[in-house]
C-alpha positions in Angstrom: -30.3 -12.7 -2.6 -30.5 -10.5 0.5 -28.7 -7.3 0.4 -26.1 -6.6 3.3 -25.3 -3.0 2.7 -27.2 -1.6 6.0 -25.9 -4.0 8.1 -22.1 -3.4 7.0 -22.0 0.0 7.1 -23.7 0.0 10.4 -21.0 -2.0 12.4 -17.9 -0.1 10.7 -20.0 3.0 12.3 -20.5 5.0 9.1 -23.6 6.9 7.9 -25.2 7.0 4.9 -23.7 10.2 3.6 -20.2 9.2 5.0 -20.9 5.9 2.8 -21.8 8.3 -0.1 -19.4 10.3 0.0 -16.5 7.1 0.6 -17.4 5.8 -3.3 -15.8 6.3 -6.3 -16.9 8.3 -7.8 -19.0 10.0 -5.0 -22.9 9.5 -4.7 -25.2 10.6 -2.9 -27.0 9.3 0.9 -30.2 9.0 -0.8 -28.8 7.1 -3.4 -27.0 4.6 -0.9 -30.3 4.5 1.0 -32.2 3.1 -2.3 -29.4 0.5 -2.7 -29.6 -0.5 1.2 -33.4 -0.8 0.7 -34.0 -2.4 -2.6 -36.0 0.6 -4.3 -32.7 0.6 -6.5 -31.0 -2.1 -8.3 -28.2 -3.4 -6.9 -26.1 -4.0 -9.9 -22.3 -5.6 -10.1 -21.2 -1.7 -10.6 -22.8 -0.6 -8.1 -21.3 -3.3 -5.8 -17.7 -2.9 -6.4 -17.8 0.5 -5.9 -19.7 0.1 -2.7 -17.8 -2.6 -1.6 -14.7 -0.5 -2.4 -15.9 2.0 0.3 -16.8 -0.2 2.8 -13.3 -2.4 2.3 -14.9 -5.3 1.9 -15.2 -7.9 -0.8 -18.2 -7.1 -3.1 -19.3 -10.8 -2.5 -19.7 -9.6 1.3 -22.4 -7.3 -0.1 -25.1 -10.5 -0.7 -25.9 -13.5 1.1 -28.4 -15.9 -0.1 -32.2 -16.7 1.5 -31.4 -19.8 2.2 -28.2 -19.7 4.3 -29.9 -18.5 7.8 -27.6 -15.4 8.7 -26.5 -15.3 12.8 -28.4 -12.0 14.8 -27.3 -10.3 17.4 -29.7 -10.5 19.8 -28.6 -9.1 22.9 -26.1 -6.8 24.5 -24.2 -7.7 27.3 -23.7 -4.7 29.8 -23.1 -4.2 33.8 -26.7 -5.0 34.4 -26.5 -8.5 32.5 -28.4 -9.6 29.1 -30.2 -6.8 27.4 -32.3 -7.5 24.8 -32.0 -5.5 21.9 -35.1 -3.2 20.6 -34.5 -5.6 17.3 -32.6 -8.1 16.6 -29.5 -6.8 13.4 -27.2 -9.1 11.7 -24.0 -10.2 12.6 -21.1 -9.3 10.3 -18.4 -12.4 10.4 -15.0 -11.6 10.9 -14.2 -12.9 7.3 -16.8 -10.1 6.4 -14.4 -7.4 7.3 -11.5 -9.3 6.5 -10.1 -6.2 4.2 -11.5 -3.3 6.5 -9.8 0.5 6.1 -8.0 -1.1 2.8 -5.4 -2.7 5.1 -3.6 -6.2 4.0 -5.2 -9.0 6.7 -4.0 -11.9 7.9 -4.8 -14.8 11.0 -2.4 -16.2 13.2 -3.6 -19.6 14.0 -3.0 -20.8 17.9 -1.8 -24.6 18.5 -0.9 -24.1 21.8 -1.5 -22.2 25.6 0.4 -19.3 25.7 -0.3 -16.2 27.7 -3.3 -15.5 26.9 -3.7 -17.4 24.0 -5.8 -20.7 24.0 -5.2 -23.6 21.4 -8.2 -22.8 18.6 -8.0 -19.4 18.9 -7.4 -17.3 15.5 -6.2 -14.0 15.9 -6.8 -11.3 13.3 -4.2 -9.4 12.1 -4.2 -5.5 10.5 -0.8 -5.1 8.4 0.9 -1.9 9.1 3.8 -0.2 7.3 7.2 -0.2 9.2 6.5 4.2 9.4 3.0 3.4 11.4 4.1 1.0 14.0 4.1 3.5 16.7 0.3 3.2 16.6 0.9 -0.4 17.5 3.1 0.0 20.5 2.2 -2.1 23.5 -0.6 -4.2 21.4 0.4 -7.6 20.1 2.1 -7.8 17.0 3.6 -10.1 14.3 6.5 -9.7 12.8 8.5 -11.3 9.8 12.2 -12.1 10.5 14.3 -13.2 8.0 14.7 -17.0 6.6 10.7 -17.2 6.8 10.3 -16.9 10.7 8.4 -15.1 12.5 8.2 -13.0 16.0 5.0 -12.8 18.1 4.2 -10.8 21.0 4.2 -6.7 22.5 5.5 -4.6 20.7 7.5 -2.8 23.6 9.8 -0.6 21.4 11.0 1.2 18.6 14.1 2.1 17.6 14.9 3.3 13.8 15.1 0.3 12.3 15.1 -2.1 15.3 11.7 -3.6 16.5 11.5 -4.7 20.0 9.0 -7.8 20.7 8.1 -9.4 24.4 7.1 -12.9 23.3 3.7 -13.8 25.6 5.0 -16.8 27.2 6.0 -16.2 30.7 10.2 -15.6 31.4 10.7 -14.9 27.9 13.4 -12.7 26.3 12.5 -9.8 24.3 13.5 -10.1 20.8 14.8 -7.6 18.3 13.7 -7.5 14.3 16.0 -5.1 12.3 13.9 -3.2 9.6 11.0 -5.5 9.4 9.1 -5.1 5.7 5.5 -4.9 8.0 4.1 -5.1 11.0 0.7 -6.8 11.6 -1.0 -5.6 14.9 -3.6 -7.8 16.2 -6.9 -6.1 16.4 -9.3 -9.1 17.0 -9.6 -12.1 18.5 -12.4 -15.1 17.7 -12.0 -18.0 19.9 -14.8 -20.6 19.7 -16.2 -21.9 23.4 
């Protein structure tokens, strides 16, 4: 089994010590480093409380030698293709799937809409009802009642009331009163 440690905690931008530091209990960077590396055992303990830090499954933590594991290999900036100084892993979306202990979800796309093509899965980050103002003016689902659904901006909020703009063009903007969540969109994967 190959460990994944580095590479997480590299794309969620954090440092050894902040990694350290993030379990529970605390450890220490040198610690984390050993684990990264191999010089330490990386035991089931061990990954669930790393895991727990990084907020990600503890399976995310391994991947076996066989399965070949996609690499970034370039970077794509204003002067074109740059190749990187080496090549680092790339961490699936399914990988961060429970990032900053935050409920996720995907909202599947069957048809054009806005910007939306059919294929595309967008990746939600559930919010409470009290943090929705850090969504305004990003897309956003939101549960009505009788099992629907409202998708869309997120254009305005009221006390209770939750104002939508669907993405579809000459759409009304609808209204959610006291919505148990909000999920704002954060990424989206789309297959070419």
């Amino acid at each position: 089994m190959i460990n994944r440690i580095r590479d997480i905690r590299k794309s969620k931008g954090l440092t050894l010590a902040e990694l350290a530091e993030a379990c529970d209990p605390p450890t220490t960077a040198q610690t984390i480093g050993r684990l990264e590396t191999g010089m330490r055992n990386l035991s089931l303990k061990w990954m669930e409380r790393i895991a727990g830090a990084l907020g990600v499954d503890a399976e995310a933590l391994v991947r076996s030698e066989e399965t070949p594991q996609a690499q970034i290999v370039a970077e794509l900036t204003m002067a074109g293709a740059e190749a990187l100084e080496s090549p680092r892993e790339a961490i699936l979306p399914t990988d961060l799937a429970s990032s900053e202990g935050a409920a996720r979800m995907v909202l599947s796309v069957s048809a054009s809409i806005g910007e939306f093509r059919p294929g595309d899965l967008l990746w939600l980050r559930q919010l409470s009802p009290e943090d929705a103002g850090s969504a305004i003016n990003r897309d956003c689902l939101v549960p009505r009642p009788g099992g629907r659904f409202a998708f869309g901006r997120l254009i305005d909020r009221r006390g209770t009331l939750v104002g939508i703009l669907p993405p579809g063009a000459g759409e009304k903007q609808q209204v959610v009163d006291n919505p148990p969540w909000i999920a704002v969109a954060d990424m989206l994967v789309r297959r070419l």
